[in-house]
N, C-alpha and C positions, 0 to 999 in steps of 0.2 A: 874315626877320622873326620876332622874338621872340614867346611867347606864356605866357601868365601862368594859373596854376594856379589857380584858390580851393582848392579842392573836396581837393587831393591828397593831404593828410592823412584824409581819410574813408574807411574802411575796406570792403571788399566784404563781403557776406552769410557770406563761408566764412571771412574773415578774424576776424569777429564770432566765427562756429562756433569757430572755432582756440582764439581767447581766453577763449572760456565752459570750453570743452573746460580749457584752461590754468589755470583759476580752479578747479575742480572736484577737477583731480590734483593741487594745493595743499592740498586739506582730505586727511587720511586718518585720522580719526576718526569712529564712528558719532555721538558725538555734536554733532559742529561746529554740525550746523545749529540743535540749540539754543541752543550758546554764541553763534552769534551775534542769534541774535532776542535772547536775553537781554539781551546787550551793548548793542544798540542803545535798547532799553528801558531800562535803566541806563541809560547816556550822556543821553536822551533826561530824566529825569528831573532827572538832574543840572545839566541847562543851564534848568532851568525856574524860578519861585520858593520859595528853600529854605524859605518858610514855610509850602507847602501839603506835605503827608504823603503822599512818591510810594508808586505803588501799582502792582502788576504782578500780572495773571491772567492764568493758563497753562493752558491747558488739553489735553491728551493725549489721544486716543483710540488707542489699541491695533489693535483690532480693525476702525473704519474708514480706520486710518492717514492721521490727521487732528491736526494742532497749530496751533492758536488759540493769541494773545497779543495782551494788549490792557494798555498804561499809559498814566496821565494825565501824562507828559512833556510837553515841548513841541510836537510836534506838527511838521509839515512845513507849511509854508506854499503852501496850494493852488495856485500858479500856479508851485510847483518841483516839484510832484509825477511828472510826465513827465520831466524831465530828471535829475530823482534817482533813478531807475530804471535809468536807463543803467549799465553796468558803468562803474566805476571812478569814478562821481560822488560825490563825499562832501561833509559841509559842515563837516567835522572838521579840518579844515588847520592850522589857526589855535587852535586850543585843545588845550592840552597838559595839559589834565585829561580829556581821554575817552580812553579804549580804544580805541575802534575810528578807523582814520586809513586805511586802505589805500580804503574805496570797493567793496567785493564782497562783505561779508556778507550783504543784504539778497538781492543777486543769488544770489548764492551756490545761499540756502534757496530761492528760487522756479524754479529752474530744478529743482531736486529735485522741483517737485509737477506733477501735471496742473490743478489751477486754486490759482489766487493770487490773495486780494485783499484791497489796505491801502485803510482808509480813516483818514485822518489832518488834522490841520486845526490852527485856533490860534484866538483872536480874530477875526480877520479873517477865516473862515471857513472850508470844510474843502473834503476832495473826498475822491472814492472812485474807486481802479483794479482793472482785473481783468486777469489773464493769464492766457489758457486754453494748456494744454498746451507749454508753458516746456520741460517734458520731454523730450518727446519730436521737439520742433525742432531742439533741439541736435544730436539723432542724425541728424537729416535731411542731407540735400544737396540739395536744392528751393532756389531762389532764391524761394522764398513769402519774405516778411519775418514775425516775430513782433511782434503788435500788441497795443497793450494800450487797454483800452475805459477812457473816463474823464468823471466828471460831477462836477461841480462845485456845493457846495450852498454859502446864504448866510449860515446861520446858523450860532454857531460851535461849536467841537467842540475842546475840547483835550484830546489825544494821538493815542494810536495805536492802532488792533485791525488784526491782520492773521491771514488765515485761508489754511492752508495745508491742499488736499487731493489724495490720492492721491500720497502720499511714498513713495519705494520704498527702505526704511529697516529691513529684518530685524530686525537688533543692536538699534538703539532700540528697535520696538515689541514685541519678545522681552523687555524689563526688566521685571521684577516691581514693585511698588510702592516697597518696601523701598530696590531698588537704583536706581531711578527718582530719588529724593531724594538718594541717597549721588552719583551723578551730576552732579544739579544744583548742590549742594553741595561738590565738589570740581572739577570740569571745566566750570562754567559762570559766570557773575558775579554768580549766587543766592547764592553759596558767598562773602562776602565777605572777603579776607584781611584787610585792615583791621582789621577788629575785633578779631582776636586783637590789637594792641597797645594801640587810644583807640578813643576815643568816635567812631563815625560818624553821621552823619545815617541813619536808618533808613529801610529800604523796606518795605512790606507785599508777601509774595508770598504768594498763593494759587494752591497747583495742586490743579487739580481732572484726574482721571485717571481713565481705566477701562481696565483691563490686558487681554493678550488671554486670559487666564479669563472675562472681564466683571467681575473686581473692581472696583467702583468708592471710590472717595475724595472727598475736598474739604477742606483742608486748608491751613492756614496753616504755612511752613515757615521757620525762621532764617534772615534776611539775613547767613549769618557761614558761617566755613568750616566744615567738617566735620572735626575734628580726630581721631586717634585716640582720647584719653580723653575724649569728648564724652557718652560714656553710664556714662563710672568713679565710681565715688563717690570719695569726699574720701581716703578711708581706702585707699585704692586706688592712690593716686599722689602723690606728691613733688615739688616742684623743686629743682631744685639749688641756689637761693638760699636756702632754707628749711630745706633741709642743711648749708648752710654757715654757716649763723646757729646752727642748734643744736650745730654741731661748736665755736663760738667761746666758746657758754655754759658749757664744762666739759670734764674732763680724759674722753674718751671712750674705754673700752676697745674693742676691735676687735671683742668682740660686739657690742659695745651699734649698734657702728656696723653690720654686720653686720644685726642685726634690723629700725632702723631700716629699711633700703633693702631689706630681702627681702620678695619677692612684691607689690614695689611698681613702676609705672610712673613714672621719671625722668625731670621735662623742664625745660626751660631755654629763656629767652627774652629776645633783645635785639636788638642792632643795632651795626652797623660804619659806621662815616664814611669811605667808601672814594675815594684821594687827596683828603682834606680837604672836598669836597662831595657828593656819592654817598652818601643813607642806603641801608644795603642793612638790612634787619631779618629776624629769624630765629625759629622756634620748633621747638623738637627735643625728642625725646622718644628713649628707651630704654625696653624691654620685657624684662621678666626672664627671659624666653624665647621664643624662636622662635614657637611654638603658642600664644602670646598671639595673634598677627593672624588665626588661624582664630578663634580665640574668641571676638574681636570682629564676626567675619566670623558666627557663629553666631548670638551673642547680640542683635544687629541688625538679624538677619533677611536678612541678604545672601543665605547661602547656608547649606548643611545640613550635617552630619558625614558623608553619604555624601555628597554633592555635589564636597566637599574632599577626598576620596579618588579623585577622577575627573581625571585630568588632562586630558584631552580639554575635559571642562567646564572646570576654570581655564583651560584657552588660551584657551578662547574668553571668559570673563566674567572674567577677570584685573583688567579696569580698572574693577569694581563690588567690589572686594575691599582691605579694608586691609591692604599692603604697606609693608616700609622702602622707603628710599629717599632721592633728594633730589629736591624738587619747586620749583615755579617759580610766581609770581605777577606783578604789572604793578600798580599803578595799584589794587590791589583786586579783583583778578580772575585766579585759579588759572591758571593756561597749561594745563595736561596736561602740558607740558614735562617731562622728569627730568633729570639731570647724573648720569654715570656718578661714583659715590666714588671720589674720590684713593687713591695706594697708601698705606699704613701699617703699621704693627704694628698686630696684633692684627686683622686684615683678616678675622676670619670675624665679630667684632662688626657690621659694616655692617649684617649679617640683624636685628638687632635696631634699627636706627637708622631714624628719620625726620625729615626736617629739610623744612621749607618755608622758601624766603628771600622776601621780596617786593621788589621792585627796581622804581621808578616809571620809570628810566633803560633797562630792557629795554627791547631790539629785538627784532622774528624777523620771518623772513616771512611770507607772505602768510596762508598754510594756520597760523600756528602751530605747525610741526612740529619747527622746529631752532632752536638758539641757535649766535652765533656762537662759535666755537672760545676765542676772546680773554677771552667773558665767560663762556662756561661755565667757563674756568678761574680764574677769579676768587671763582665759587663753592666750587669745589672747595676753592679753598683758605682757605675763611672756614669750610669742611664739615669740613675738618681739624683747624682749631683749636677749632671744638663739640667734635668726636669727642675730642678728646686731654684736654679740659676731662673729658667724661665720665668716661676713660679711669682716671683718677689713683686713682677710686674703684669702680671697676666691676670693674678685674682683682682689685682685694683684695679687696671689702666685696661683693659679688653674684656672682662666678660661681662657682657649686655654688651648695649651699646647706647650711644649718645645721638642723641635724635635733638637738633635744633627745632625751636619752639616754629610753627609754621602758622602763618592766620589763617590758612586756609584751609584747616582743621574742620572739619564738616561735623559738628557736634550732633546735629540735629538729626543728620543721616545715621550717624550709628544708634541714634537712641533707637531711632523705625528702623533700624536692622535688627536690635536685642528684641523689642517687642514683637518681632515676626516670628523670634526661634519660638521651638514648641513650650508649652506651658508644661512642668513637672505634677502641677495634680495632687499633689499628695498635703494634706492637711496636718501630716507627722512631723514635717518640718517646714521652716518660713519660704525656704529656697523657690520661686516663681518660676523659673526655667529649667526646662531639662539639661542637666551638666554633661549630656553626650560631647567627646574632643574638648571638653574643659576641665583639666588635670585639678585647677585654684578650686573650681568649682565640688570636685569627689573630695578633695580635702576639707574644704569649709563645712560639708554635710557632716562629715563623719566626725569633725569636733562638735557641732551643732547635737549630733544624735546621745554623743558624750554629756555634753552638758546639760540634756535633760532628761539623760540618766535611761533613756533607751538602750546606752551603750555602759554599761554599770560597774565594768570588769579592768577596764583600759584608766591608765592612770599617765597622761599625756606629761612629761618631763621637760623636752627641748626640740624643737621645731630649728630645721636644714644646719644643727652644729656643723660649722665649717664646711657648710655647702656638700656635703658628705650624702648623708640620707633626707629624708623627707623629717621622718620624728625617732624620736628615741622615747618611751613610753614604759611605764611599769606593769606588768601586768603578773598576780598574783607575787611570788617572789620575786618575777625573772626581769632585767633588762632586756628590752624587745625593739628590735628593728622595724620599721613601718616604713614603705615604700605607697607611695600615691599616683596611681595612673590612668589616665583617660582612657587608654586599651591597654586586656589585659596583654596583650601578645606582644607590646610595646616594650616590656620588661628587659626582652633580647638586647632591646639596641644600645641599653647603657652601658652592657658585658663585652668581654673578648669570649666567652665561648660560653653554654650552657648552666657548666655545674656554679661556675662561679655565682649564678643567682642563688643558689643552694647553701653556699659555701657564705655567702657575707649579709643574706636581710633572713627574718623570721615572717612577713606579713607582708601581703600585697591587698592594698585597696584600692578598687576598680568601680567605676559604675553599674558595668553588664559584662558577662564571663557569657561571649558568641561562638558559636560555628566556627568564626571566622580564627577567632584566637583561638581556638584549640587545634583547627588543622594547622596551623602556624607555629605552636609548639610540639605538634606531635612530629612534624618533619623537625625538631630540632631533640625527639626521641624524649620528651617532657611530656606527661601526660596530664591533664585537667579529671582529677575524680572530686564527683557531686558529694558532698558529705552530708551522711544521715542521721537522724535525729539520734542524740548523745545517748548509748546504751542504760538501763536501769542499773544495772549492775557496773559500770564505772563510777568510781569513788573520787576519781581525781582528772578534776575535767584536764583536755589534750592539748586546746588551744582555746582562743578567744569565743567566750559566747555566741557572740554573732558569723562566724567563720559560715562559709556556704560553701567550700570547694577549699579541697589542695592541688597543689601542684606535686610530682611523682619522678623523679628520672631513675632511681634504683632503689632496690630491695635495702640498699645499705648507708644511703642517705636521708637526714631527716627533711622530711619535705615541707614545702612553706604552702602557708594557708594564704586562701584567697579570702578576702569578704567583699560579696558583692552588693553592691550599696540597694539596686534598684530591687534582687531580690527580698532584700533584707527588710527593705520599707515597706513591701508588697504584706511581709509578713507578719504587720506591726499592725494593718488596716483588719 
């Protein structure tokens, strides 16, 4: 005899655990748990009527580790407020104008706190829940159940406050004020994408904050994104449509162009109709140098000029820092997401590029954390045609710069400043000074050592081909990459991440391979091994005669050779 199931889709107590657990290693930002209170409060605003003036207070405590939100959204309707509790319940299904669709943000923030509680309501009247220690259940293995306390009031209350206490949240309640806003503003749906193209319905946000100094605030902040030149003056920054209108006005010499665009920030903004319905919309900018994103970073108030000398500190506060890149938005609301940049010519400009796309057609899942492979590349290559847009004018008309001729050029004083550096000593070649911090100078040695046949192996080809590498060089059969650097550790800063040095040069030529540079790659998990005199029994030399060191990051990449100038000459005497 048969027997019929209701119940068998209902889940056991550890199976609940499993899936909190599961919903939890989905987020892996410290900020999630804002973005999503945020979201929800947007969303929540947005479904309400567009004639009253939504409004959203945030409130931060640091030091209690404590976040309050409270907007006059639409509110929850008191007799769904238990069952919209549950993971995975949402009321978002069906409208393709909200952000949030998955069902576990709200869960998400409350199982982060030891007590929770939303009270929320509409017309029809409100209620209030509380959940104590959300936390620390999850870690449990008790068959106790998690309950939540619930009353029901009759009179009405429209929106939402929901009070989050004892978050165990470091990174968030470690933000300054300063970075607290840059946060909310770029990683959260305070930070509206939107705006950067028309006109949106406007939200009031007020956060009120108290840092763990005890600084306190209160404080009305932009419902718009936080853009790079958000704090630049006029005079300060360009777009390229406003360059291309005054290049049409008149026959322009290549100063005039040249001045124009120097020590100015270029940006550019529009949009692609991608296969015929898909708006994907963009806004990019170029910086006329590297050290502009510290400067913004300074003048800000992010972070400090020693601060930015601390790499320990960037690792850890990297995502309160403006950075190139390519970024990612939905609907009005920043992802955190980035897209690695496509390859190109001129591939060390990226450092200076930022681009946000906003796409209402994005997917990701649950956490936020990835896009799929099909649309990041979709990106890239709308990333590519910004960048080449930039390009046509950036490799003539901005990179160096243009320095008016000045009388007051102190000849005589730089000569008694070259004659003061130290004297290099070495009778193996002509070079009078030590090339220590002079990149022209490791270069010019190691053609010099070439051409009198000290260096016997290297067959030099082409010298900075399209501003790309340092040389291109022939060595035994092989076409070979050569990279030229005053420090070895200096290598980093012309990459987005590690392997890429691995992945695009064969050769690194440096003066002196110190201390200093190898603890400096080895926190980037790159090792500096001495290499020893070429075995008897090798037949087929490995790399460059002269080589004194490789560089190491895995067992299953080929590693690039250092040659160190200083030892190499040492070993010539």
């Amino acid at each position: 005899m048969s027997e019929v199931f209701q119940d068998f889709l209902f889940p056991t107590l550890s199976q609940i655990r499993h899936s909190i657990c599961g919903i939890d290693d989905s987020y892996n930002n410290f900020w999630d748990i804002l973005a999503e209170l945020i979201q929800n409060a947007v969303d929540a605003i947005n479904r309400t009527d567009p004639v009253v003036q939504g409004e959203i207070y945030l409130q931060i405590d640091c030091i209690r580790k404590e976040i309050s939100i409270r907007d006059n959204g639409c509110g929850i309707a008191p007799e769904k407020l238990v069952t919209f509790l549950r993971p995975f319940s949402t009321d978002k299904l069906d409208d393709e104008n909200q952000i949030g669709e998955k069902g576990v943000g709200l869960k998400f923030a409350y199982f982060q706190s030891a007590y929770f509680k939303i009270h929320t309501g509409n017309a029809s009247g409100s209620a209030l829940a509380e959940i104590r220690d959300a936390r620390l259940w999850k870690l449990q293995t008790s068959q106790e159940p998690l309950t939540v306390s619930y009353e029901r009031y009759n009179e009405p209350f429209c929106g939402t406050e929901i009070v989050l206490k004892g978050i165990e949240n470091e990174p968030l309640f470690s933000l300054s004020i300063s970075q607290m806003r840059y946060i909310l503003r770029t990683k959260t749906a305070a930070g509206n994408t939107s705006a950067i193209w028309r006109d949106i319905s406007p939200i009031k946000i007020t956060l009120e904050m108290t840092d763990y100094n005890g600084d306190h605030i209160k404080e009305d902040i932009p419902y718009k994104y936080y853009l790079p030149t958000d704090t630049l003056s006029v005079r300060d920054q360009i777009s390229l449509d406003d360059f291309e209108e005054w290049l049409r006005g008149g026959d322009r010499t290549d100063l005039e162009k040249r001045t124009k665009l120097r020590d100015k920030v270029i940006t550019a903004k529009g949009s692609y109709l991608h296969n015929g319905y898909r708006e994907i919309r963009y806004w990019a900018s170029f910086v006329p140098s590297r050290s502009v994103w510290d400067q913004l970073c300074i003048k800000e108030g992010l972070a400090t000029d020693s601060l930015l000398s601390n790499e320990e500190w960037i690792n850890e506060k990297i995502f309160v820092l403006h950075r190139p890149g390519i970024y990612t938005a939905v609907k009005g609301m920043p992802t955190g997401i980035t897209v690695e940049h496509p390859s190109a010519g001129y591939s060390g400009y990226w450092s200076n590029m930022f681009i946000i796309f906003e796409d209402d057609r994005l997917s990701f899942d649950i956490g936020r954390k990835s896009i799929h492979g099909l649309t990041a590349n979709i990106y890239k290559s709308y990333a590519k045609e910004i960048f080449n847009r930039f390009l046509q004018y950036i490799v003539k008309y901005v990179s160096g710069t243009v320095e008016p001729y000045s009388a007051e050029w102190n000849k005589e004083g730089l000569i008694d400043e070259i004659k003061s550096l130290p004297d290099l000593g070495c009778s193996v070649v002509k070079f009078g000074k030590n090339p220590k911090d002079q990149e022209a100078s490791v270069a010019a040695i190691f053609y010099e050592l070439i051409g009198a046949g000290y260096i016997n192996d290297v067959e030099p080809l082409i010298s900075g081909y399209r501003n790309k590498y340092d040389l291109y060089a022939k060595w035994n059969s092989r076409t070979v990459i050569i990279e030229f650097k005053s420090h070895l550790k200096n290598v980093v800063k012309d990459f987005d991440d590690a392997r890429k040095v691995f992945d695009e040069m064969d050769y690194i030529v440096c003066w002196e391979v110190t201390d200093e540079d190898a603890e400096k790659l080895h926190r980037l998990s790159i090792t500096i091994e001495p290499l020893d005199e070429v075995s008897l029994f090798s037949r087929i030399p490995m790399h460059i005669s002269c080589c004194t060191h490789r560089l190491l990051i895995n067992a299953n990449v080929t590693p690039v050779y250092v040659i160190d100038l200083k030892r190499f000459l040492n070993s010539l005497r």
